[in-house]
Backbone as CSV, one residue per row, in Angstrom:
resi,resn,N_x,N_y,N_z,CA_x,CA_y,CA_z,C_x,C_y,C_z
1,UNK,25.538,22.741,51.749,24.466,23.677,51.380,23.444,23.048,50.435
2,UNK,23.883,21.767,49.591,22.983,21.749,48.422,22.458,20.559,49.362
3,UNK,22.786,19.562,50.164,22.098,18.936,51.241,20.900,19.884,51.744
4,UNK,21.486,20.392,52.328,20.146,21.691,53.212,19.677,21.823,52.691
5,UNK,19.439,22.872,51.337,18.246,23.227,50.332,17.313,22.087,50.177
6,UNK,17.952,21.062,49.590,17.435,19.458,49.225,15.806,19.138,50.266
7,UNK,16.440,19.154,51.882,15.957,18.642,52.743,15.106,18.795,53.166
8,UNK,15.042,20.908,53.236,14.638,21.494,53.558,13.087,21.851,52.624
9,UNK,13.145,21.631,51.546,12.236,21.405,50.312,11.686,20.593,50.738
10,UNK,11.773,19.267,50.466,11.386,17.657,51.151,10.592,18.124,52.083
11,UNK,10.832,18.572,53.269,10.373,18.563,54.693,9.147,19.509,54.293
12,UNK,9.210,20.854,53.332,8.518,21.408,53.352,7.258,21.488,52.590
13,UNK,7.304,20.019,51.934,7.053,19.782,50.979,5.920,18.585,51.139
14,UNK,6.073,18.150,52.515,5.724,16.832,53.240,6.136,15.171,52.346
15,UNK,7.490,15.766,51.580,8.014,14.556,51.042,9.168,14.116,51.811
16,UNK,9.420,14.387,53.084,10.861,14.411,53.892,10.641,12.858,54.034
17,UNK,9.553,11.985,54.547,9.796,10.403,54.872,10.230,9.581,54.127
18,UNK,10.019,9.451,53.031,10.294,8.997,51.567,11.186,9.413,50.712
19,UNK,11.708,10.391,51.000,12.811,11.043,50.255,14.398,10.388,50.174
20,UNK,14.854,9.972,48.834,15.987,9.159,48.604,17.501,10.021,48.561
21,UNK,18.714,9.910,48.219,19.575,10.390,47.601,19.406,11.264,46.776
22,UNK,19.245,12.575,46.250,19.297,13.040,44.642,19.902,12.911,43.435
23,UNK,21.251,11.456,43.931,21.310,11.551,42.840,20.453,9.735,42.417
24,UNK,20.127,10.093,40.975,18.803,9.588,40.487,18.960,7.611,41.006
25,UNK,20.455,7.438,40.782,20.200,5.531,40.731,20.595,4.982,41.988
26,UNK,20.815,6.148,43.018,21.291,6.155,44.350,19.667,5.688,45.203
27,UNK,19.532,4.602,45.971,18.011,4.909,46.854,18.405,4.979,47.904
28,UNK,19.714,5.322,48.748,19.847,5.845,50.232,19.010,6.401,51.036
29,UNK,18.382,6.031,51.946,17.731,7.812,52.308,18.203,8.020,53.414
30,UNK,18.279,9.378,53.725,18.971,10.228,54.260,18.436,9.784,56.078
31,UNK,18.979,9.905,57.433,18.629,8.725,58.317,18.375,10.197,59.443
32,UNK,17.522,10.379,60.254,17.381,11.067,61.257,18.519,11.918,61.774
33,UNK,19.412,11.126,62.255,20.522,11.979,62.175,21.433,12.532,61.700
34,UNK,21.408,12.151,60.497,21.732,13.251,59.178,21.220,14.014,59.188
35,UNK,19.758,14.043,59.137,19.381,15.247,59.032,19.090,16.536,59.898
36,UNK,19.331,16.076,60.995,19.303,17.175,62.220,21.035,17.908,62.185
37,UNK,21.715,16.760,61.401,23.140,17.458,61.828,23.737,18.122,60.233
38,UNK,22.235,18.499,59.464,22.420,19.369,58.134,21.261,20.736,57.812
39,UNK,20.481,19.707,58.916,18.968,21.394,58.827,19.485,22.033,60.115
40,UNK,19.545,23.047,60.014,19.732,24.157,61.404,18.461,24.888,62.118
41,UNK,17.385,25.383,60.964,16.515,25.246,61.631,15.297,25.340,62.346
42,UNK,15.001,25.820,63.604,14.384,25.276,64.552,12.670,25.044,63.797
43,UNK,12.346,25.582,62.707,11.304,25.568,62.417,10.818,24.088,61.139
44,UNK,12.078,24.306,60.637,11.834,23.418,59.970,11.828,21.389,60.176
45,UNK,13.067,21.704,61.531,13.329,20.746,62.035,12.046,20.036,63.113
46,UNK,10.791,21.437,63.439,9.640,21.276,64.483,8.773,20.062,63.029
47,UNK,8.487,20.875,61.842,7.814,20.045,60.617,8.388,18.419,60.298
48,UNK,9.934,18.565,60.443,10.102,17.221,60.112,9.569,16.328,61.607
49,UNK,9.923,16.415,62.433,9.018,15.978,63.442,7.726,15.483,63.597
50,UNK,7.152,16.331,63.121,5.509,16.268,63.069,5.231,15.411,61.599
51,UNK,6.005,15.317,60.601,5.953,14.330,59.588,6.074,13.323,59.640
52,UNK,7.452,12.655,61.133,7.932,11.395,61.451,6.524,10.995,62.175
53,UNK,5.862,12.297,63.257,5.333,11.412,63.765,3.586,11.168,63.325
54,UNK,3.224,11.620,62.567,2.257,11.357,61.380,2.678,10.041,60.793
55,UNK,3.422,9.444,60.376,3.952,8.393,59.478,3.722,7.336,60.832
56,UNK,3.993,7.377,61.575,4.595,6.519,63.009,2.924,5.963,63.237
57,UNK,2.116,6.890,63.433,0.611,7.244,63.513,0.058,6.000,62.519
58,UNK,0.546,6.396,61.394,-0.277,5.846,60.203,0.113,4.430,60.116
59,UNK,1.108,4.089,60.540,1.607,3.076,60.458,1.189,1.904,61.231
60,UNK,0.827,2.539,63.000,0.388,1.568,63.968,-1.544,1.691,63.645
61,UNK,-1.729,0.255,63.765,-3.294,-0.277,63.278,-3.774,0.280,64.654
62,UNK,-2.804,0.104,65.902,-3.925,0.647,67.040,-3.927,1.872,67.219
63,UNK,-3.640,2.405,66.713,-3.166,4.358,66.909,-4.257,5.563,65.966
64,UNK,-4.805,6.426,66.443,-5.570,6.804,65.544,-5.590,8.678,66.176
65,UNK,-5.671,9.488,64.884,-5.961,10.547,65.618,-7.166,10.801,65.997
66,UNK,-7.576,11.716,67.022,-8.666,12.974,67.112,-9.720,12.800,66.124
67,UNK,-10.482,12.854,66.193,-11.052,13.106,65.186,-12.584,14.280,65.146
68,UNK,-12.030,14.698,66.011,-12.840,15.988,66.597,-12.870,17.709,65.344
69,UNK,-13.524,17.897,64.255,-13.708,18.714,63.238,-13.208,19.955,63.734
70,UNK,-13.090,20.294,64.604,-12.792,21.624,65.399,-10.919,21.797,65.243
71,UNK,-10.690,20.264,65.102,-9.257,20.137,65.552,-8.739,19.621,66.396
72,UNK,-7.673,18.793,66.484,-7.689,18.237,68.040,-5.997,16.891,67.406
73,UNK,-5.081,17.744,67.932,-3.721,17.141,67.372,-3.354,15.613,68.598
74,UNK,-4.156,15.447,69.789,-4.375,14.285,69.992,-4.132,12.535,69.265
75,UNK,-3.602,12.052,69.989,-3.589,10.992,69.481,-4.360,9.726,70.164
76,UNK,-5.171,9.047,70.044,-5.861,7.802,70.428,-5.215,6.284,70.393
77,UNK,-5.389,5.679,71.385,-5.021,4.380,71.214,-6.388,3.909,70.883
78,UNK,-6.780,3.303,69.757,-7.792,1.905,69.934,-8.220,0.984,70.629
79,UNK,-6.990,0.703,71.370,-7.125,-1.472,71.642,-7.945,-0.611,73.282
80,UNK,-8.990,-0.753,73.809,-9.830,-1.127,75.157,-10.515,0.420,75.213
81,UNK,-10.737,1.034,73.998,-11.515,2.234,73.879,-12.829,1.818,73.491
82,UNK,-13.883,1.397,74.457,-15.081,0.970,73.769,-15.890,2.099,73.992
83,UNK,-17.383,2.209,73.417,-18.069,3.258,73.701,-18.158,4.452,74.917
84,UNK,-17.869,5.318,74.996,-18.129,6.424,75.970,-16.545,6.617,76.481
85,UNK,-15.416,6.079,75.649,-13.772,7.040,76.014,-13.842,7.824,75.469
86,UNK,-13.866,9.187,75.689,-13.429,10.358,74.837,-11.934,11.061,74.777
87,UNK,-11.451,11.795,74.436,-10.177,11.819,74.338,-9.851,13.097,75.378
88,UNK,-8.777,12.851,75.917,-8.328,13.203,76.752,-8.106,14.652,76.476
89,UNK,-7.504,15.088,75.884,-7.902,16.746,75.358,-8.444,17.719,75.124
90,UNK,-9.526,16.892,74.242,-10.681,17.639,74.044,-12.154,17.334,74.026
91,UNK,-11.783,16.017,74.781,-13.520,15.316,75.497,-14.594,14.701,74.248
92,UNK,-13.331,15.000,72.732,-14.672,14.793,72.146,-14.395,12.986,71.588
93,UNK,-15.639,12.444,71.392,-15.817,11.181,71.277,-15.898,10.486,70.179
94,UNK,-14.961,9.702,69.472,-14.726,9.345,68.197,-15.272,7.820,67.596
95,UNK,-15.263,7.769,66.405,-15.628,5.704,66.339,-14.472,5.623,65.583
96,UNK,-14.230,4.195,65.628,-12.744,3.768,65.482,-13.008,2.566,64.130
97,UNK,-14.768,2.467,63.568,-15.023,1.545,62.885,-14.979,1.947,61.854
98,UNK,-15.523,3.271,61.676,-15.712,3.710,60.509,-14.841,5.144,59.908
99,UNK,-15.309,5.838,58.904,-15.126,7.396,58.378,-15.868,8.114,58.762
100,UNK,-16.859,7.818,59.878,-17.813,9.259,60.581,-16.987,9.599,61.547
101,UNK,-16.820,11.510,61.452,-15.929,11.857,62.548,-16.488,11.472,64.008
102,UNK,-17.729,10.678,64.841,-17.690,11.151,66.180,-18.591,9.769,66.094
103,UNK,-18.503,9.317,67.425,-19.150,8.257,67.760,-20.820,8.228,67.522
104,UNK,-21.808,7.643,67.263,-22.925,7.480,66.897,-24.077,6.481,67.158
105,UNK,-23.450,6.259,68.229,-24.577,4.980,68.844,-25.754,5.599,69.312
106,UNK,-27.165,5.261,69.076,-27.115,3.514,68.455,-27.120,3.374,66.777
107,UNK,-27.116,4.498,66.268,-27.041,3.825,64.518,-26.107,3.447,64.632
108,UNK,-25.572,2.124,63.714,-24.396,1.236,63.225,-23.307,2.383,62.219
109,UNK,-22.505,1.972,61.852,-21.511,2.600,61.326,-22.387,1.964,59.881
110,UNK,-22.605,0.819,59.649,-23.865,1.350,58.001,-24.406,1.977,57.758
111,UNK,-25.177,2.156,58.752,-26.354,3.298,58.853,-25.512,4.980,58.323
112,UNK,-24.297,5.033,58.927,-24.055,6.506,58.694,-23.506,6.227,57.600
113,UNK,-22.911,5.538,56.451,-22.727,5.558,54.894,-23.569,5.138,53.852
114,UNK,-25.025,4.946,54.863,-26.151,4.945,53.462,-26.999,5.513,53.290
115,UNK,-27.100,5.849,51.872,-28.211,6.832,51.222,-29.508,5.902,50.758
116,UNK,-30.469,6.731,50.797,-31.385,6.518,49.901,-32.250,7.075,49.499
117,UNK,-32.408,6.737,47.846,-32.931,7.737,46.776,-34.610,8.140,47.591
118,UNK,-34.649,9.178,47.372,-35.976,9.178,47.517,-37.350,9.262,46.571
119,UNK,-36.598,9.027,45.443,-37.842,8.591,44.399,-38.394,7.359,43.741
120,UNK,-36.401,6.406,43.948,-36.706,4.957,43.660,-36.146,4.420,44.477
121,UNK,-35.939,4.575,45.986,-35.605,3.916,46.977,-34.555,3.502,46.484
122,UNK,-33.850,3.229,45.851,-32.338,2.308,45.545,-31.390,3.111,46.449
123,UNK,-30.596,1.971,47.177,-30.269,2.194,48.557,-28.232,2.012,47.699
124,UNK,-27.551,3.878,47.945,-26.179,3.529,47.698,-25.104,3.552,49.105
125,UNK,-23.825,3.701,48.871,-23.100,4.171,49.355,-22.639,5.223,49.234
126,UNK,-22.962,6.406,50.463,-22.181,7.844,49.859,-20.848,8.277,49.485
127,UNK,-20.137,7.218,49.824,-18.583,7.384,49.715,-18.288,6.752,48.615
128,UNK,-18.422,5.837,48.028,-18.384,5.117,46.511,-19.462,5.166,45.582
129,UNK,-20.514,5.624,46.289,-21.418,5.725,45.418,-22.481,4.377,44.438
130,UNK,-21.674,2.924,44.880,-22.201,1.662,44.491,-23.262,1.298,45.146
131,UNK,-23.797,0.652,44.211,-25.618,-0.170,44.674,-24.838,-0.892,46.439
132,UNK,-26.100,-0.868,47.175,-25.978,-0.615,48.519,-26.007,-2.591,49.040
133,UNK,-26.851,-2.711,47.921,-27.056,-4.336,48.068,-25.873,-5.179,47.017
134,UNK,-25.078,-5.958,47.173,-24.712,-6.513,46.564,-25.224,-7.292,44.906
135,UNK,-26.412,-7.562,45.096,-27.610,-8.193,44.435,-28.305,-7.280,43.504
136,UNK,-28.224,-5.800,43.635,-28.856,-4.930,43.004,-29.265,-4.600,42.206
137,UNK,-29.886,-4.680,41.403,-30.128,-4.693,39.325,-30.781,-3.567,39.056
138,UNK,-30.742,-3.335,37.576,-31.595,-2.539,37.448,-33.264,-2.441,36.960
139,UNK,-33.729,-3.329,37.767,-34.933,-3.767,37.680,-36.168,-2.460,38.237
140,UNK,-35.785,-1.842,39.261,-36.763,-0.788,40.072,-37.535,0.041,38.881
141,UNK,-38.845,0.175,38.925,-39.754,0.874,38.196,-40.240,1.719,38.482
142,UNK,-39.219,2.872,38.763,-39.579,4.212,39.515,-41.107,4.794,39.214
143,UNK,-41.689,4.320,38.038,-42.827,5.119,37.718,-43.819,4.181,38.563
144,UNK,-43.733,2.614,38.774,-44.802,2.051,39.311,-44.641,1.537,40.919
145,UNK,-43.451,2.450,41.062,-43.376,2.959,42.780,-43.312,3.907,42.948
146,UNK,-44.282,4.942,42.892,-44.690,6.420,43.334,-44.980,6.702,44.502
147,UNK,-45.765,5.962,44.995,-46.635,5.821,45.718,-45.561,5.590,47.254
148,UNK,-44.795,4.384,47.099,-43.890,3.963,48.043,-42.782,4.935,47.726
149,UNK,-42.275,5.356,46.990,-41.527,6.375,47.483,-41.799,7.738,47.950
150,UNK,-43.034,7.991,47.150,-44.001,9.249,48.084,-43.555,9.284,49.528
151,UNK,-44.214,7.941,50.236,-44.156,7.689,51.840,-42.816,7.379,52.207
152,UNK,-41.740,7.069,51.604,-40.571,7.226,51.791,-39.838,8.521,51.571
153,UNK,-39.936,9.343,50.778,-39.556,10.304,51.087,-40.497,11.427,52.489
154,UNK,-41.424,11.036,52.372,-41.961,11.644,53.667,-41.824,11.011,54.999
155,UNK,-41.240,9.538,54.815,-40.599,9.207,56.374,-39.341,9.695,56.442
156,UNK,-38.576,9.837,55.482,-37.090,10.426,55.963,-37.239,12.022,56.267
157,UNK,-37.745,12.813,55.520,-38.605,14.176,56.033,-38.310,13.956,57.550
158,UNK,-39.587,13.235,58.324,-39.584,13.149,59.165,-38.744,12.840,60.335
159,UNK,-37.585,11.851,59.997,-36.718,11.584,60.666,-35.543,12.066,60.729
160,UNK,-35.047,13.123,59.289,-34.577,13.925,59.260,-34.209,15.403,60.082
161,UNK,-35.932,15.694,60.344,-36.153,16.952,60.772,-35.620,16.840,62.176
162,UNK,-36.594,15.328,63.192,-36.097,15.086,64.377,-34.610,14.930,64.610
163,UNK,-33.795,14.436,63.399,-32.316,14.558,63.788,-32.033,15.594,64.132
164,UNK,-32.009,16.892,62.850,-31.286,18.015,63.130,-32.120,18.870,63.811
165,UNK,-32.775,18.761,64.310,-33.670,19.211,65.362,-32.508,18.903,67.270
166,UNK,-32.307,17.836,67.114,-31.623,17.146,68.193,-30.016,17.596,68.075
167,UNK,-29.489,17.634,67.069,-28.158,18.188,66.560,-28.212,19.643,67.213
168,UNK,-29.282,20.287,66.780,-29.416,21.804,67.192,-29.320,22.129,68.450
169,UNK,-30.260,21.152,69.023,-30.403,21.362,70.529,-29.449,20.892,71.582
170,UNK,-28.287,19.987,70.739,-27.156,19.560,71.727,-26.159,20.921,70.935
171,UNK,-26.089,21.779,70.071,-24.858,22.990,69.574,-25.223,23.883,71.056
172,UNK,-26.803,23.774,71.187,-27.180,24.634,72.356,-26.980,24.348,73.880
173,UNK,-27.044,23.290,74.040,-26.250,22.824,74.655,-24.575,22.939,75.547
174,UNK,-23.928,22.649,74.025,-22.671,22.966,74.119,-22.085,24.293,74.166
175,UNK,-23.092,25.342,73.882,-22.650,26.987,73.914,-22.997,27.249,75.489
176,UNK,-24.279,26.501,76.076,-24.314,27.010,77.457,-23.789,26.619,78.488
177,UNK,-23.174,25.294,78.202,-22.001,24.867,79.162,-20.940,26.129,78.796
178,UNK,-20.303,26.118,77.679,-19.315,27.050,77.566,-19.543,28.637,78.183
179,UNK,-20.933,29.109,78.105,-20.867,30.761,78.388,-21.129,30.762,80.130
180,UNK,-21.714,29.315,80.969,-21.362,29.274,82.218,-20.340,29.023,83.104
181,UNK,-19.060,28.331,81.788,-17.325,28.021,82.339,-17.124,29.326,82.511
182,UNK,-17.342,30.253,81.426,-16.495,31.311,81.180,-16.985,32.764,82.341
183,UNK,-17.676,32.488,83.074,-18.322,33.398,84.121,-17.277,33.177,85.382
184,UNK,-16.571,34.611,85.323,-15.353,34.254,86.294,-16.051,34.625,88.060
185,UNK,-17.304,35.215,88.072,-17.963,35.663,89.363,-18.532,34.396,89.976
186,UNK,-17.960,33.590,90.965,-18.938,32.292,90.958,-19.566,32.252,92.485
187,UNK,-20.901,32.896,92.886,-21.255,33.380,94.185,-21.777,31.813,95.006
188,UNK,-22.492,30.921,93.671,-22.787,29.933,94.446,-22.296,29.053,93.570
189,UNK,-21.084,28.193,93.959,-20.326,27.175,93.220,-21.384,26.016,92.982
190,UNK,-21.959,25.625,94.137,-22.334,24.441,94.183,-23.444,24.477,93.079
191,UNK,-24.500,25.666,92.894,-25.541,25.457,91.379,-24.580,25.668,90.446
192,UNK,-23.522,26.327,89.969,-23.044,26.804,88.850,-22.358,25.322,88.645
193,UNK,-21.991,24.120,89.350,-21.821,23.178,88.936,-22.839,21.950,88.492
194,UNK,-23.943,22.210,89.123,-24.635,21.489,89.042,-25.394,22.012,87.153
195,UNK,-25.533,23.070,87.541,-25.975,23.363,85.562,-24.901,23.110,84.547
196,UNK,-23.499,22.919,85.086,-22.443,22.803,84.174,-22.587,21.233,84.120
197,UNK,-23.096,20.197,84.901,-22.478,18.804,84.506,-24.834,18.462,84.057
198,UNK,-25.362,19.494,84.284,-26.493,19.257,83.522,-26.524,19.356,82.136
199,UNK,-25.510,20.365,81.634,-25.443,20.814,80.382,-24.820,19.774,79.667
200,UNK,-24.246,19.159,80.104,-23.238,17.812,79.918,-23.546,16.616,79.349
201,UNK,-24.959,16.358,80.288,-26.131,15.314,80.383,-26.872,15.838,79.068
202,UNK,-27.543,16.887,79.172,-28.005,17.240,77.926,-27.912,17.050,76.127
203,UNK,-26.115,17.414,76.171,-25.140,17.368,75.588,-25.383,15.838,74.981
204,UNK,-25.293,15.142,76.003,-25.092,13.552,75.591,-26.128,12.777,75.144
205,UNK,-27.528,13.383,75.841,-28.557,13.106,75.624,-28.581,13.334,74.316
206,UNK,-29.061,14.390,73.857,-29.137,14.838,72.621,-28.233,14.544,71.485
207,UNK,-26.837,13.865,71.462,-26.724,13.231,70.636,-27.165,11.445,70.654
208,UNK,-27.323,11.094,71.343,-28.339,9.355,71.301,-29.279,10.089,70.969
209,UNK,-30.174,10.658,71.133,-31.675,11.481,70.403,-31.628,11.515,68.887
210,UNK,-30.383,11.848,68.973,-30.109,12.326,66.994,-29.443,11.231,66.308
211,UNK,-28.699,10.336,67.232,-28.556,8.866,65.879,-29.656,8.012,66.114
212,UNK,-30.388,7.618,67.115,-31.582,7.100,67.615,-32.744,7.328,66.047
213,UNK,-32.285,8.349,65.733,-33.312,8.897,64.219,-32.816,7.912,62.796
214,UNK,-31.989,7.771,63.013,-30.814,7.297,61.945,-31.177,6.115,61.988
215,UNK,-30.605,5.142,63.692,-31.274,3.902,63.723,-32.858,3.460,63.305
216,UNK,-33.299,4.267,63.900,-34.923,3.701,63.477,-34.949,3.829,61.823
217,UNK,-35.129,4.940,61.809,-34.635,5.279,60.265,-34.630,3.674,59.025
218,UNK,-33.287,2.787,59.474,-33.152,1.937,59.019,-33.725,0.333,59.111
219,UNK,-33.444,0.925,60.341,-34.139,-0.510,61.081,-35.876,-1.078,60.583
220,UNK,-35.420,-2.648,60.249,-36.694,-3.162,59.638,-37.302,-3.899,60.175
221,UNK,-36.793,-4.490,61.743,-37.173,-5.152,62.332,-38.246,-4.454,63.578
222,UNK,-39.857,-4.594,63.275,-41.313,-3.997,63.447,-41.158,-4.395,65.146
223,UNK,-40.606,-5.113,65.386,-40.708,-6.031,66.966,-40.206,-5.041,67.960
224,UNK,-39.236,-5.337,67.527,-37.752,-4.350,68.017,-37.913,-3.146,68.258
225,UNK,-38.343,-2.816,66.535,-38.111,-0.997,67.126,-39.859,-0.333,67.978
226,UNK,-40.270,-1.185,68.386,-41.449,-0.755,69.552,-41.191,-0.545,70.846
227,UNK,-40.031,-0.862,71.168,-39.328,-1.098,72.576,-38.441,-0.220,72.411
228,UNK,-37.775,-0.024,70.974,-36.543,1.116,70.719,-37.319,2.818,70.519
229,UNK,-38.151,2.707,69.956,-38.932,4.049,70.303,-39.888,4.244,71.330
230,UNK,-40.350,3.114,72.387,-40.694,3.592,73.643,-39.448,4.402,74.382
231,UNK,-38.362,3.595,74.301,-37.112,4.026,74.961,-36.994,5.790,74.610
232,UNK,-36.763,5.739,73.349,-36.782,6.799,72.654,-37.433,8.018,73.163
233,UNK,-38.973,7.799,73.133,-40.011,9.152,73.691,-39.362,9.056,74.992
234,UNK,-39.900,8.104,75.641,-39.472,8.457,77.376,-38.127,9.218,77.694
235,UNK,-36.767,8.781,76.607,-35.501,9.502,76.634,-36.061,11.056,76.071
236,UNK,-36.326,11.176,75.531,-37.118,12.643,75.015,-37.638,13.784,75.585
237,UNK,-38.762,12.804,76.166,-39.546,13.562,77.372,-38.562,14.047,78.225
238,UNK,-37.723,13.580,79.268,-37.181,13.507,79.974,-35.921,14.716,79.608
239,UNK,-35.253,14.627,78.380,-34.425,15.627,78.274,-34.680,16.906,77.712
240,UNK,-36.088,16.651,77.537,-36.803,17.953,77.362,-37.604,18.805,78.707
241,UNK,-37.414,17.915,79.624,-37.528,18.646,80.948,-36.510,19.009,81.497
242,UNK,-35.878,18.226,81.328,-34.223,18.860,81.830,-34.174,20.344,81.153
């Protein structure tokens, strides 16, 4: 009984993987099948499960969950998942480089962890919060760059707006695929599919539309991004006729 209580705490506790002997100079720990043949059960024994296999998860470098905000208890392999695998569950599409929940091409996985000030341009990291450049000092003379950050904060304005502008229009997207699945009367299959794998296209479109903002955004190379925002409008145009 004082086993069970013990275990059953642990497990519930999400300390069951790591958990030693109780008594203090003892480090045994207690082995899988001990513990199925001391917890009875069925609920608690479903948690230790889902703890082993969380740990199992965390452990393999190629293994990764879901990473879909909605939820999504999925598990991913890494190794030959390059751009455009989505997960088998719940279709939604993850990056495996970084801490942004969903894939984001074409901005780089830099692009989605950097800030910048918009009064003295000093460029951080949002997750640590450290100067963005290695080199960084505190040299910037916010008062005798007004001017350049003026027009910097009014280019991110701008590229801002077109993101979540594009964000918006793929949520819309994704509600009208969903309210045309859910129409159980289907008189003409063949259009009701054809708007369901349009909505799809849309869907996809519109997120390259919305990191496409991000990339340019950063991007300093004048050559380049003339060919990357021709691409851009013409992708635009086009899914705005759709």
């Amino acid at each position: 009984p004082c086993w069970r209580e013990y275990l059953t705490t642990r497990i519930e506790q999400n300390m069951v993987v790591n958990c030693t002997c109780p008594i203090s100079e003892c480090r045994a720990q207690p082995t899988t099948a001990f513990i199925y043949s001391i917890v009875s059960s069925e609920e608690i024994i479903a948690k230790y499960e889902k703890a082993l296999l969380r740990r199992y998860v965390e452990c393999c470098s190629n293994l990764t969950w879901c990473t879909n905000p909605q939820g999504c208890d999925q598990i991913l392999l890494k190794d030959g998942l390059g751009y455009g695998a989505a997960c088998s569950k719940c279709s939604w599409i993850s990056c495996f480089n970084c801490n942004f929940p969903e894939a984001h091409y074409p901005a780089s996985c830099s692009h989605m962890s950097r800030m910048t000030c918009a009064k003295c341009n000093h460029g951080f990291c949002w997750r640590c919060l450290k100067p963005w450049r290695p080199n960084h000092k505190d040299y910037y003379n916010c008062s005798a760059m007004v001017s350049k950050a003026a027009w910097q904060e009014k280019r991110f304005q701008d590229y801002n707006e077109r993101c979540t502008f594009h964000h918006h229009a793929r949520e819309f997207a994704i509600s009208l695929r969903n309210s045309i699945a859910s129409i159980r009367e289907m008189p003409k299959i063949r259009n009701l599919t054809f708007v369901l794998d349009a909505c799809k296209v849309l869907e996809q479109a519109r997120k390259v539309l919305a990191y496409s903002c991000v990339y340019s955004y950063y991007n300093q190379d004048t050559e380049s991004m003339d060919t990357v925002e021709q691409q851009t409008e013409s992708l635009e145009l086009l899914t705005n006729a759709l």
